[in-house]
C-alpha positions as CSV (number, residue, x, y, z in Angstrom):
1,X,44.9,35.9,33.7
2,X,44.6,32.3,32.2
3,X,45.2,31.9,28.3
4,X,43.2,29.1,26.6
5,X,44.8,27.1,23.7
6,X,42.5,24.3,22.5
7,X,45.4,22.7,20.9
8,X,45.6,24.1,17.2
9,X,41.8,24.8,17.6
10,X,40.3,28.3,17.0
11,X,37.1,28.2,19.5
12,X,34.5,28.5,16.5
13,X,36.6,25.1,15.5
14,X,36.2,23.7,19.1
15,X,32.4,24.6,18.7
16,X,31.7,23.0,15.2
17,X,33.8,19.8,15.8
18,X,33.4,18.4,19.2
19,X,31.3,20.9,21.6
20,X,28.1,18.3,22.8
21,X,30.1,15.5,20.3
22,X,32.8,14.3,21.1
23,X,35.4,14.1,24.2
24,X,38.7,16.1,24.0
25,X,41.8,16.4,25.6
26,X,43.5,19.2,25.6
27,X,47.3,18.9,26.2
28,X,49.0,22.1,28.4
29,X,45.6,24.1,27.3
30,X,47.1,26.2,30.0
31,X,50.7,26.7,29.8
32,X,52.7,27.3,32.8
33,X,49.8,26.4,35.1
34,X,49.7,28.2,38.7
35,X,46.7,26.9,40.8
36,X,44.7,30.0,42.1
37,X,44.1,27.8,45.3
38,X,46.0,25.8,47.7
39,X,44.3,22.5,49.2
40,X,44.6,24.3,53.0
41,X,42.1,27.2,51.6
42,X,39.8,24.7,49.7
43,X,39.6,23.0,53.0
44,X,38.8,25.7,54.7
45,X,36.1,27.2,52.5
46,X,35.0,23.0,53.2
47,X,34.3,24.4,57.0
48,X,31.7,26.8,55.8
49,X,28.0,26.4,56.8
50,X,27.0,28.2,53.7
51,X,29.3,26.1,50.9
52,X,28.9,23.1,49.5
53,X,30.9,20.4,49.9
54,X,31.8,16.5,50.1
55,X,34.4,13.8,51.0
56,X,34.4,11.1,49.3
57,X,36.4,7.9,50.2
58,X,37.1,4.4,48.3
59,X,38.3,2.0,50.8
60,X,38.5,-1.7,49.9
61,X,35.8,-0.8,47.3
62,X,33.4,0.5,49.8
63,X,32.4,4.1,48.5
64,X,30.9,6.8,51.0
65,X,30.1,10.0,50.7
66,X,30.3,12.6,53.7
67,X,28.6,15.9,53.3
68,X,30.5,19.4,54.7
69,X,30.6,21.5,56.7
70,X,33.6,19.8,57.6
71,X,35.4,20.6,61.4
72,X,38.0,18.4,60.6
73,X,39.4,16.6,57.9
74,X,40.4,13.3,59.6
75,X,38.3,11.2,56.7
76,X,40.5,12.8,54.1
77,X,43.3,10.1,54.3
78,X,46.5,9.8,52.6
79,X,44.6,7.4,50.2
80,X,41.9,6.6,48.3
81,X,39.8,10.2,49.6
82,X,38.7,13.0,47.8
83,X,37.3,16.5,48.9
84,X,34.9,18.5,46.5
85,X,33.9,22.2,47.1
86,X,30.9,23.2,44.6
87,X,30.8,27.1,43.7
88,X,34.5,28.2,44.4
89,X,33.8,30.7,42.0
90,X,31.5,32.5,44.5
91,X,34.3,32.8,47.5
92,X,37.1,32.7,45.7
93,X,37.7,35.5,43.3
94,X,41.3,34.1,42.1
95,X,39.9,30.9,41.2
96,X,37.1,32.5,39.8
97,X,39.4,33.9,37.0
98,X,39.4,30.0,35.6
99,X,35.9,30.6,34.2
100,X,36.9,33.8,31.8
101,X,38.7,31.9,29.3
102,X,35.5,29.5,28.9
103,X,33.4,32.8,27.9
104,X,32.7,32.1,24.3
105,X,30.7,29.9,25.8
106,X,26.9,32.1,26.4
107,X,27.4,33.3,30.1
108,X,23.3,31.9,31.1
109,X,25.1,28.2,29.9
110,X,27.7,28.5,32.7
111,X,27.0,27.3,36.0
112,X,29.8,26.9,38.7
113,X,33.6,26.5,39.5
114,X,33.4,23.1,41.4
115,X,37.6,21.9,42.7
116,X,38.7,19.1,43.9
117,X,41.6,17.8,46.2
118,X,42.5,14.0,45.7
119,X,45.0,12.1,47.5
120,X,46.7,8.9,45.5
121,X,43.4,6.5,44.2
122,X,40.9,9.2,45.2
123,X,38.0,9.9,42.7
124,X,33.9,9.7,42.5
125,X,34.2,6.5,40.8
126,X,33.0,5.7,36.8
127,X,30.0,8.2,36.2
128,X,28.1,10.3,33.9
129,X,27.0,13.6,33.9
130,X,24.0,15.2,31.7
131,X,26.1,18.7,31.1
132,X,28.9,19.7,29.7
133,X,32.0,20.2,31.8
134,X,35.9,20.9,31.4
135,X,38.2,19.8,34.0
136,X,41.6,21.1,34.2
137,X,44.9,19.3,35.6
138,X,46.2,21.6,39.0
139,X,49.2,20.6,41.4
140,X,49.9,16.4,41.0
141,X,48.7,13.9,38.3
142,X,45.0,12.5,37.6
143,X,44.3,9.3,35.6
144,X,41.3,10.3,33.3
145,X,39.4,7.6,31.4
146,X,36.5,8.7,28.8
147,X,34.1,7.0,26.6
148,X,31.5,7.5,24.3
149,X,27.6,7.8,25.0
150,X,26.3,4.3,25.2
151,X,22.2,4.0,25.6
152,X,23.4,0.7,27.3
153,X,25.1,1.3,30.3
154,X,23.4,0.7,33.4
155,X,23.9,3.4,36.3
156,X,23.6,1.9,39.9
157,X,24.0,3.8,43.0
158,X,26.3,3.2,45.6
159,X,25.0,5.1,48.3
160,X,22.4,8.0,48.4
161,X,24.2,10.9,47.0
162,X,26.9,8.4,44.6
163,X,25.7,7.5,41.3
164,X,27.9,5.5,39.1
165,X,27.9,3.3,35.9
166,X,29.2,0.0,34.8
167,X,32.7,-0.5,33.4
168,X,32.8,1.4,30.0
169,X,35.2,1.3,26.8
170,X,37.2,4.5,27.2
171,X,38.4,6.6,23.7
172,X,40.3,8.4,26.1
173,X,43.2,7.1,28.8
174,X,45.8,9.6,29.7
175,X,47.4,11.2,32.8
176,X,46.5,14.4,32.9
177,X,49.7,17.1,34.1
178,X,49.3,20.4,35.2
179,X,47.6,22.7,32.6
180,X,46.0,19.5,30.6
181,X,42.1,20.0,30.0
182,X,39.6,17.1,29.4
183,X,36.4,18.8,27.6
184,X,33.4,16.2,28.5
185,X,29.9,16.3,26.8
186,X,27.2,15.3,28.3
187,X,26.3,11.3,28.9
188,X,29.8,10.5,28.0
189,X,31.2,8.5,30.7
190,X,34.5,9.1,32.6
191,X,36.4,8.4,36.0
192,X,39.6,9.9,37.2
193,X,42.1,8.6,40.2
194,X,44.6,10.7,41.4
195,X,48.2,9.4,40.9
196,X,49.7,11.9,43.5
197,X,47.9,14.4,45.9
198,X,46.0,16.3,42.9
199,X,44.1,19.9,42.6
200,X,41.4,19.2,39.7
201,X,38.7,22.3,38.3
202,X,35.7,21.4,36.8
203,X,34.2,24.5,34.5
204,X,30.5,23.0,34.6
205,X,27.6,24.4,32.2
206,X,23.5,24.5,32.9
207,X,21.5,22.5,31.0
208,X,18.2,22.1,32.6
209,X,15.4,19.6,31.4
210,X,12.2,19.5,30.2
211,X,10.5,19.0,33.8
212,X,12.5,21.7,35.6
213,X,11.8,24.2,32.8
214,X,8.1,23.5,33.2
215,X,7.9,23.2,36.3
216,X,9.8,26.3,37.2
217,X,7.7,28.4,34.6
218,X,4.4,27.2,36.3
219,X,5.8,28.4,39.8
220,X,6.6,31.9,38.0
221,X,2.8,31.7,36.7
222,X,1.7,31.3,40.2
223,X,3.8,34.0,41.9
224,X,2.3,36.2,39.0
225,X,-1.2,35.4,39.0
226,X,-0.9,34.4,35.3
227,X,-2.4,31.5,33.4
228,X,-6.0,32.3,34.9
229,X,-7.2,31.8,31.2
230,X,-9.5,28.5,31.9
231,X,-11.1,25.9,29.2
232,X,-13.5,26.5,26.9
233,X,-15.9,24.7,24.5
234,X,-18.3,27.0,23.0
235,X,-18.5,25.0,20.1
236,X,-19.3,21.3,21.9
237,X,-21.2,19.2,20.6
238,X,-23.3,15.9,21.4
239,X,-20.5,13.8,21.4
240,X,-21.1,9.9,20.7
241,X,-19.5,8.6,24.1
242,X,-19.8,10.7,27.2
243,X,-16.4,8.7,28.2
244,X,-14.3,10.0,25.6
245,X,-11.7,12.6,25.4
246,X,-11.6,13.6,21.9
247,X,-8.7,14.7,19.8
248,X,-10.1,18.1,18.9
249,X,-10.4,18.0,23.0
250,X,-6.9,17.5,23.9
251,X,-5.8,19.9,21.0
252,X,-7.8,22.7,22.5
253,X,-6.1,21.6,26.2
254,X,-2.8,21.6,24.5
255,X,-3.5,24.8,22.9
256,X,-4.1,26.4,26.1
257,X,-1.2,25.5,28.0
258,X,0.8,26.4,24.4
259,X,-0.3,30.3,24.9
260,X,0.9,30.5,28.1
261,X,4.4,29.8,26.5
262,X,3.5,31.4,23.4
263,X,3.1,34.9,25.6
264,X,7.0,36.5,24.4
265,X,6.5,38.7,27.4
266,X,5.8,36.6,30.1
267,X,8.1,33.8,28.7
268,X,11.3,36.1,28.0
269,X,10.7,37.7,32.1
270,X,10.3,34.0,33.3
271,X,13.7,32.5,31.4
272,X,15.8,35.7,32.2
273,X,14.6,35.0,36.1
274,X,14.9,31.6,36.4
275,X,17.9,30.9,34.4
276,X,19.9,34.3,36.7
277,X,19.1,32.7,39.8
278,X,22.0,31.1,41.8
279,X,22.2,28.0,42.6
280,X,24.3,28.0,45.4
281,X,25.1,30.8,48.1
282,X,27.3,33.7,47.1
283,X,29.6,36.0,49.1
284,X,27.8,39.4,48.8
285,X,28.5,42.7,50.5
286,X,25.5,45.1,50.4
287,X,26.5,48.8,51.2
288,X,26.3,49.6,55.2
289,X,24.4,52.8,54.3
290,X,22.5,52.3,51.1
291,X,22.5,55.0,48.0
292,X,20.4,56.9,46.4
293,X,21.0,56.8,42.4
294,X,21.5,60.6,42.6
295,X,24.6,59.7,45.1
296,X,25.7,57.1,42.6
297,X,27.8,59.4,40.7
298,X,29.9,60.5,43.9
299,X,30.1,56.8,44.5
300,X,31.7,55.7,41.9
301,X,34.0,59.0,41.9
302,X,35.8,57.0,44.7
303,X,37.2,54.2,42.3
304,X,38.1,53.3,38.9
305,X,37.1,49.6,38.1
306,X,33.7,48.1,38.5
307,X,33.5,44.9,40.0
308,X,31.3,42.3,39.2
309,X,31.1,39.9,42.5
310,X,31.6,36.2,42.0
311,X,29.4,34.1,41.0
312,X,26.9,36.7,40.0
313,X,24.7,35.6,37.1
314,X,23.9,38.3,34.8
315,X,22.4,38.1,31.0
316,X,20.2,40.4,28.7
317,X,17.6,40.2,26.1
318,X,17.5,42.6,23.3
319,X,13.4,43.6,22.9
320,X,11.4,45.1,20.1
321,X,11.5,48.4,22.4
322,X,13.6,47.9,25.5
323,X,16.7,45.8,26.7
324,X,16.0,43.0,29.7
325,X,18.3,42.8,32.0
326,X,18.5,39.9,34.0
327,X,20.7,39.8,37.3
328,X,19.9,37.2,40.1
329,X,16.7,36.3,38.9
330,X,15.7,39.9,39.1
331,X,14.6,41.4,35.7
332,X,15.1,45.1,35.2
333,X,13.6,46.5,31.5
334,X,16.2,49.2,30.4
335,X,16.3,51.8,27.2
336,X,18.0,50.6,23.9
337,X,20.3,52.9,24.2
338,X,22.0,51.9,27.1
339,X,23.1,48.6,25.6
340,X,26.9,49.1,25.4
341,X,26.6,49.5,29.2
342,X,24.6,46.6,29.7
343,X,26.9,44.5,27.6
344,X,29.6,45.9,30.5
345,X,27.7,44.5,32.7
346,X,27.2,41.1,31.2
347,X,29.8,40.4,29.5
348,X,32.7,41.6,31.6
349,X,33.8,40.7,34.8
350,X,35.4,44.2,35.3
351,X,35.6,47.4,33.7
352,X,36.2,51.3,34.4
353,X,34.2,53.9,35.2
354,X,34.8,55.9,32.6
355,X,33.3,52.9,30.0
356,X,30.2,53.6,31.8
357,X,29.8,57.2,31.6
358,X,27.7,57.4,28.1
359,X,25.0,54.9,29.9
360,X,25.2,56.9,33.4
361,X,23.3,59.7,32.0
362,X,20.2,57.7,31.5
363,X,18.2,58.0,34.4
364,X,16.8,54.0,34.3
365,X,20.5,53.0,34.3
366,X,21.4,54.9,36.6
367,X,18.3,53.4,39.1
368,X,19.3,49.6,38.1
369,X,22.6,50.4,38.7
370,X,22.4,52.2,42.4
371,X,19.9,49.0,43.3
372,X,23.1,46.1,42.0
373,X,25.3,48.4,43.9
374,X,23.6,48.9,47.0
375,X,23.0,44.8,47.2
376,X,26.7,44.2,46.7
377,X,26.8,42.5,43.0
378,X,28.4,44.9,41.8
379,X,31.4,47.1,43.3
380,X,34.4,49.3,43.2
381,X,37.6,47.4,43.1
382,X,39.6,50.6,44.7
383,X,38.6,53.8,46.5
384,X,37.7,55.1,49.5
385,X,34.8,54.2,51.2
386,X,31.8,56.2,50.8
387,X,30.3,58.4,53.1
């Protein structure tokens, strides 16, 4: 288990101080670092139809991008290349142990384990990104430069899938060792080149905009025949030009797409959904024979620790009357009183049986639990199998 230490920072400090204000580096935030991967398995998740990944290359200043699957790795050269492999948390549950110390940040804001092999000079060049993100120093040495937002940089891209920014003042010029930690806000730019064959992990966070949150709640209205409600104007009158849109007009349009949102229902389902959903594939494995939830119980007789599966994403809203339970982008409405399980759920990656017990005699808890079991989110560490 990885120990953060945000240099003399408790993490309500961390939050108040620099969290979306200011870059941070974090010497030997973990001590005695051991990477969780070697570059040989990153490369070979890099083969994998159903993972993400890229190889970059800088060559004479002529960036290019190559996107995986990957059957060989004859473009990764022993200079100036860089491989990338998005969602290691999913496939990986070793690495996947780097995101637990970063859990006092809300588990919806996390997003992905993405690491990185570089060989000397290998990077993505000087970029921003419009989330925060933490990257942590593995095997080898990374040159890290950061600045500060600046409205005035001009981004340009240098191929399709490569967007990068002009040279920048940096606040921040170090070589990061293993166990180092750079903490980046959003639209602060930064570029890194490997000194020696380097292992970098970048703890990335959501932060979706204004267009994809509309945009995804209209597609959830649409799925759910909702927002039928069309416009009204009992009270029109004659108006003075016929090519005119009024301002009582657009308030009453404004108004209508308002109650849509304004719906606490609707709106808490959609957000829970939407922001569960995966972005990326995951490495489920759904029971062969699937349970009922009166089997459960002899189910989970054949282990001790419940697993939650990489990558799963898997928050809760506390109702007036009822808990929500998001997992997946699947909502399931649960009692009050089974909270303390639900937080299990949530908030820990694993945990016994015997935690669960008070919330297995609820019969709703039960049913949401046998359906996350059965479709492999959720599983026993140890045990026989089940028959």
């Amino acid at each position: 288990m990885y120990k953060l230490s945000i240099n003399s920072l408790t993490t309500a400090q961390f939050l108040s101080q620099y969290w979306q204000k200011q870059p941070l580096l974090i010497k030997s935030g973990f001590s005695n670092f051991v990477d969780p991967i070697e570059p040989e398995e990153l490369a070979g998740l890099a083969m994998e139809e159903s993972i993400e990944s890229r190889l970059i290359t800088n060559h004479n200043n002529d960036w290019q991008a190559h996107h995986g699957p990957f059957e060989d790795f004859t473009l990764l050269t022993p200079q100036n290349s860089t491989l990338l492999v998005q969602a290691v948390d999913h496939w990986h549950p070793e690495a996947a142990q780097l995101l637990t110390p970063f859990r006092f940040i809300p588990n919806w804001r996390i997003d992905d384990l993405m690491i990185s092999y570089s060989t000397p000079g290998g990077g993505v060049g000087p970029h921003l990104d419009q989330y925060d993100v933490f990257i942590i120093q593995g095997q080898g040495k990374r040159h890290w430069r950061v600045g500060l937002p600046d409205r005035n940089l001009k981004q340009f891209a240098q191929n399709k899938s490569l967007l990068q920014v002009e040279p920048f003042e940096a606040i921040i010029d170090v070589i990061l060792e293993p166990g180092d930690i750079l903490y980046i806000p959003p639209g602060c730019p930064h570029e890194g080149y490997a000194v020696e064959n380097a292992l970098n992990y970048s703890v990335g966070f959501r932060a979706p905009d204004q267009k994809d949150l509309i945009s995804d709640f209209a597609d959830y209205l649409i799925d759910h025949e909702l927002g039928s409600t069309r416009y009204s104007d009992p009270d029109l009158l004659t108006p003075t030009s016929i090519g005119q849109i009024s301002d009582a007009e657009i308030t009453n349009v404004r108004q209508l797409m308002q109650n849509a949102l304004l719906d606490n229902d609707t709106f808490r389902d959609w957000f829970g959904s939407m922001i569960s959903q995966p972005k990326h594939d995951m490495d489920l494995a759904p029971l062969d024979e699937p349970l009922s939830a009166d089997k459960l119980l002899d189910y989970l007789q054949t282990g001790e620790v419940i697993m939650r599966a990489g990558g799963v994403r898997s928050i809760y809203q506390i109702l007036s009357n009822s808990i929500l339970l998001s997992v997946n982008g699947q909502t399931h409405t649960l009692p009050l009183e089974t909270l303390e399980g639900v937080k299990l759920l949530t908030d820990e990656t694993e945990f016994t049986v015997s935690q669960l017990k008070d919330s297995l005699s609820c019969l709703e808890f039960m049913k949401t639990l046998t359906k996350l079991v059965n479709e492999g989110t959720y599983y026993l560490q140890e045990g026989d199998e089940f028959e």
